[in-house]
C-alpha positions, -999 to 999 in steps of 0.1 A, spaced: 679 -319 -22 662 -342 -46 672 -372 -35 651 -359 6 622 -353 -17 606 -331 7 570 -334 -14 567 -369 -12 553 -376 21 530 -346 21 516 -350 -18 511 -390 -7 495 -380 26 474 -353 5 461 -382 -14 455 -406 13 436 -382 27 410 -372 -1 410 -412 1 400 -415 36 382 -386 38 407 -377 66 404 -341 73 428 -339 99 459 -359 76 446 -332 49 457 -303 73 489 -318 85 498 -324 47 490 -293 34 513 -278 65 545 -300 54 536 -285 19 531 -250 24 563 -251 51 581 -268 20 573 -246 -2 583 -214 19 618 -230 27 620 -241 -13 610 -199 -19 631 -185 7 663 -203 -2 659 -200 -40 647 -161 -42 677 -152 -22 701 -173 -45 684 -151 -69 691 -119 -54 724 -127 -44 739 -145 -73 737 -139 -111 714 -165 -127 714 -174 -160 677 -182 -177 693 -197 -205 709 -225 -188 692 -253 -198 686 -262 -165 665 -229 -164 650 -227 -192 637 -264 -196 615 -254 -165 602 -220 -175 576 -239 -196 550 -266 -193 534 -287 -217 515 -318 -217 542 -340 -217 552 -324 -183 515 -336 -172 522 -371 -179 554 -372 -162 539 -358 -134 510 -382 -132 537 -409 -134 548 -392 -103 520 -396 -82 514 -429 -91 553 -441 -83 549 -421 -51 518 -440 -39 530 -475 -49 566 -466 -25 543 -458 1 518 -490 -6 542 -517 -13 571 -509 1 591 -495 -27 623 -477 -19 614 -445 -8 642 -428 -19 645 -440 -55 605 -431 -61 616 -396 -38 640 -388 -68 610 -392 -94 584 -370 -75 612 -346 -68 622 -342 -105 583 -331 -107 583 -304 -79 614 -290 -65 632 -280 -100 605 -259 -115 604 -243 -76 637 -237 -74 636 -221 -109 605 -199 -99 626 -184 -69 658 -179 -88 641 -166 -116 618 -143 -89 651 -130 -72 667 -123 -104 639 -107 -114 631 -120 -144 594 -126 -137 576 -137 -172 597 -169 -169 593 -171 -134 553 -169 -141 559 -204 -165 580 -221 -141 551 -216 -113 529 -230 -137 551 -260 -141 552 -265 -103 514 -261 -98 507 -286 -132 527 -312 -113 513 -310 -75 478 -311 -89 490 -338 -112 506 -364 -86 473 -356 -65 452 -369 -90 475 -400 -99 480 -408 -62 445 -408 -54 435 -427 -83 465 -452 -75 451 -457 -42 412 -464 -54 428 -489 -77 440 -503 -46 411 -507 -28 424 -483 -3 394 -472 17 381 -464 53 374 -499 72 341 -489 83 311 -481 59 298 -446 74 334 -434 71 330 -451 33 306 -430 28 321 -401 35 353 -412 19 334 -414 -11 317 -377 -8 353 -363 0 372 -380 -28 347 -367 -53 347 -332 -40 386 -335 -40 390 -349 -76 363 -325 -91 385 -299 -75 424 -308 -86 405 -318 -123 384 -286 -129 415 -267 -116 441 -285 -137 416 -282 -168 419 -244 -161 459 -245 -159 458 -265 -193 439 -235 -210 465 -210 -192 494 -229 -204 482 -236 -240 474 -200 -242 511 -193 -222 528 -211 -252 
């Protein structure tokens, strides 16, 4: 399931679209998220129910927690996900990277919710969210390094506006999630 990456396209497309100021590529990307996320949920809560799961498996348990080395990896995420999309890397080997980001501390929420053992469920959430807001902010400040912008100036300008808005919004909310997981710790 890594190796599909399933986040990739979506958390690029998110960023292209605070970019552009694309409104319309932000809807469709959030969709392929949230549908991602509700297959990732479904699957993994009833694996959970169903089967006996182990939190101290390190597999587990390395994903019950985040920290700020967790933040780095994921901004090293968004940044390799961008640079597949803008110069042609393969896909599938940057896939692997953003997936190591997203779908293992999912997975671990879901297992952990159907098993119910919800405290380390609550870290492994807070894992998950860390990274998506994470490779957002590395993926749209991959593509302003690139000069990736609108080819007109009035949609520049509200580019510009949107990307702002967008940034003040994934950095005032991941400044909240480092308080939660500093305090968590």
């Amino acid at each position: 399931a890594m190796v599909i990456a399933p986040f990739l396209g979506p958390n690029v497309a998110l960023a292209l679209s605070a970019t552009l100021g694309d409104n319309t590529l932000r809807n469709n990307a959030l969709k392929a998220m949230i549908a991602g996320f509700l297959i990732v949920i479904a699957l993994s809560v009833s694996m959970g129910y169903f089967f006996e799961v182990d939190p101290s498996i390190p597999e587990i348990a390395s994903r019950t927690q985040a920290g700020l080395s967790d933040i780095l990896l994921a901004l090293a995420s968004g940044a390799a996900g961008v640079l597949a999309f803008t110069t042609g890397a393969p896909a599938v080997v940057i896939g692997v990277m953003v997936a190591v980001a997203l779908l293992p501390p999912l997975t671990a929420f879901g297992l952990l919710i159907g098993s119910e053992e919800y405290t380390l469920a609550t870290g492994a959430f807070l894992l998950f969210l860390t990274n998506i807001i994470c490779i957002n902010i590395a993926g749209v400040a991959t593509f302003l390094l690139q000069g990736v912008s609108p080819r007109t100036w009035w949609e520049a300008k509200k580019a510009k506006k949107a990307t702002r808005k967008t940034m003040a919004i994934w950095f005032i909310t991941l400044g909240f999630l480092v308080v939660v997981i500093l305090l968590w710790s």
